[in-house]
C-alpha positions in Angstrom: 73.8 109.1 118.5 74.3 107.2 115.4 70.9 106.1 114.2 69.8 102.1 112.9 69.6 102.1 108.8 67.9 99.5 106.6 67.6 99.9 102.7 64.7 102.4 100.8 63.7 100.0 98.5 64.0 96.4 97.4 66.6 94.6 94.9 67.1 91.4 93.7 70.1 89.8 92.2 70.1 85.9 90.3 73.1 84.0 89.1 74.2 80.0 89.4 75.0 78.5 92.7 78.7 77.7 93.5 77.9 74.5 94.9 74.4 73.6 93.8 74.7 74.9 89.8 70.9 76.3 90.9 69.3 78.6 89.1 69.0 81.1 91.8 67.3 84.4 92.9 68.3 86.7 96.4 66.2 89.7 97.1 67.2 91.7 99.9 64.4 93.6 101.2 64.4 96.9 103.7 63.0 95.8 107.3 61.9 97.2 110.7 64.0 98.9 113.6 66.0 95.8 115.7 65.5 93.2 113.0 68.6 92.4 111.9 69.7 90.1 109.2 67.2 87.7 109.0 67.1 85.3 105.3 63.9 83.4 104.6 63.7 80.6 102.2 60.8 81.2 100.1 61.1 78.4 98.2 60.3 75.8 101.2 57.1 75.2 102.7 55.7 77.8 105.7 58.9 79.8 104.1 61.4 79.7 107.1 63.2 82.3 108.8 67.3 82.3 109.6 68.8 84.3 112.0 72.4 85.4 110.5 74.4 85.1 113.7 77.2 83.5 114.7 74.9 81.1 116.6 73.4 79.6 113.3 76.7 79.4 111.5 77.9 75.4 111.2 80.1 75.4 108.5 82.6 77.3 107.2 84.6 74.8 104.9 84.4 76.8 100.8 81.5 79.3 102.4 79.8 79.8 105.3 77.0 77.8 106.0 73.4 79.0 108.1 71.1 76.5 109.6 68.3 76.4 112.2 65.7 73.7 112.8 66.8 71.7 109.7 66.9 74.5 107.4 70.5 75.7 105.6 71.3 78.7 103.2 75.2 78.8 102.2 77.0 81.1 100.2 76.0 84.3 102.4 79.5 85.8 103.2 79.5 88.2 100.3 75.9 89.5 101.3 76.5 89.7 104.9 80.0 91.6 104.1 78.2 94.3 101.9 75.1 94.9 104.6 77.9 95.6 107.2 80.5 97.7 105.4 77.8 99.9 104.1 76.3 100.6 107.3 73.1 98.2 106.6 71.8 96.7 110.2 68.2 95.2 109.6 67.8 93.7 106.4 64.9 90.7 105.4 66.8 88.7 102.4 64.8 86.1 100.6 66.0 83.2 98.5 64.7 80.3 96.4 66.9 77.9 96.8 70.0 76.5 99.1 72.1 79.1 98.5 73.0 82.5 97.0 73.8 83.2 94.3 77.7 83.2 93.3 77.9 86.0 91.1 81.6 87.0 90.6 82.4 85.5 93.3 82.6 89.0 95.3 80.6 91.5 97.1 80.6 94.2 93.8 76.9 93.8 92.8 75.5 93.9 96.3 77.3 96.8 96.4 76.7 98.9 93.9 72.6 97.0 94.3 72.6 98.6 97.8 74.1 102.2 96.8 71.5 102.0 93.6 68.5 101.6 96.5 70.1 103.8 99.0 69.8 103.9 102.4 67.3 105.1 105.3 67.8 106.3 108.8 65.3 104.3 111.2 64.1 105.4 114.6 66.2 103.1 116.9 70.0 103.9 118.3 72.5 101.0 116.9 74.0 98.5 118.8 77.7 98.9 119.9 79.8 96.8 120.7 82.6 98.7 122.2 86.6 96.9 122.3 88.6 97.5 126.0 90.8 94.8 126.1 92.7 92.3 123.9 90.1 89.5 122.5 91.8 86.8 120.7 89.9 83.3 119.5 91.9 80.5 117.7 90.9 77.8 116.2 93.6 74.7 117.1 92.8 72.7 114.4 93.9 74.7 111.5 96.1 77.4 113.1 93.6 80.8 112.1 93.9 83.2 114.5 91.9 86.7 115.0 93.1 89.2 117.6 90.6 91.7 118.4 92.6 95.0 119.9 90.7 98.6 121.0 90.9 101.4 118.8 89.6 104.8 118.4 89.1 104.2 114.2 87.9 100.8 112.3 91.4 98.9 110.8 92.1 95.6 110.0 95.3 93.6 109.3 94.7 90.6 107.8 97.5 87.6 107.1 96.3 85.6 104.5 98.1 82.2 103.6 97.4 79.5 100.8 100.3 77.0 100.5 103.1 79.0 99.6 101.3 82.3 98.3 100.3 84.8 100.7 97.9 87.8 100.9 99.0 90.8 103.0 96.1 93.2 103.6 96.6 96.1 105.8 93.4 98.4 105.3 93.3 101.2 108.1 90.9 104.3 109.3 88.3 103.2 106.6 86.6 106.4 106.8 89.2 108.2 105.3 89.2 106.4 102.4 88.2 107.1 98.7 84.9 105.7 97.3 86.8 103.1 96.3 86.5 101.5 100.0 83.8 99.9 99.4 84.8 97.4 96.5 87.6 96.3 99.0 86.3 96.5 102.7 83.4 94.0 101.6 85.8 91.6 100.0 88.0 91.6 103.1 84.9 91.3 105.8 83.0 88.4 103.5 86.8 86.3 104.5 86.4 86.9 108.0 82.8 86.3 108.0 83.4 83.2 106.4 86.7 82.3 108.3 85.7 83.3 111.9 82.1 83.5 113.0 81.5 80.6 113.9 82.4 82.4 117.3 79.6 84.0 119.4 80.1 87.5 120.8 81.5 87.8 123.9 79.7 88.3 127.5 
């Protein structure tokens, strides 16, 4: 059975806001068995705690957007994407300000932040959530779609569209890729983490 991980050591990245022009500073941080993603906002009073789930997400418009009890971080697609496509699942990230931190406007320097740390194996099994039948959710008012099909390896095909340009993207059986996966798999999941969840797991 495939094992939880979080990170060995700490790291901290700083770079302007895309929305804000902040001055800002991220620090992902390793964490206990079953934590999760959790991003605290040190730089607000009693320093509260989001959740990264679907749950908290309430905007997606130009980034996605976190909020509980009053309290919002945006910009966190590009973090999220690199915790997940390098195998990341509990993760404390602290930040000083509304927002992360733009960067390039990629996932590159979490990722080569989180392969500089490395990686440790935790005590508790991960949490599968295992595809058996077609799962499709569509949002009506701008036409995106995302089809969720069983499969015995991770692929994606993703359709892109921007006025008249379009993206295709067909990236399958990730494993079997070169090193270079992850400079692309993170830049592909931060678009559908920003794009599409806003939806909840299923029951």
């Amino acid at each position: 059975m495939l094992k939880q991980k979080t990170l060995k050591d700490s790291f901290s990245l700083r770079g302007k806001g895309l929305h804000t022009g902040l001055d800002l500073t991220v620090t992902f941080n390793p964490a206990p068995d079953n934590h999760g993603y959790k991003i605290q906002r040190i730089d607000l009073e009693g320093h509260p705690t989001i959740d990264a789930v679907a749950d908290n997400v309430t905007e997606t418009t130009r980034g996605t957007v976190l909020s509980k009890n009053g309290v919002k971080v945006s910009t966190v697609e590009h973090g999220m994407a690199a915790l997940y496509a390098l195998g990341i699942d509990n993760c404390l990230i602290q930040v000083n300000g509304p927002e992360f931190p733009i960067l390039d406007g990629s996932a590159q320097y979490y990722v080569q932040e989180i392969e500089r740390v490395g990686t440790e194996e935790q005590s508790a099994v991960k949490d599968f959530y295992i595809i058996k039948s077609k799962i499709e959710f569509r949002d009506e008012e701008t036409g995106s779609s995302i089809i969720v099909l069983p499969d015995e390896n991770f692929s994606l095909n993703v359709l892109v569209s921007y006025d008249s340009t379009i993206i295709l993207i067909s990236l399958l059986h990730w494993k079997t890729w070169p090193s270079s996966k992850t400079k692309w798999l993170p830049a592909v999941l931060s678009y559908l983490f920003a794009k599409s969840n806003r939806f909840s797991r299923p029951d």
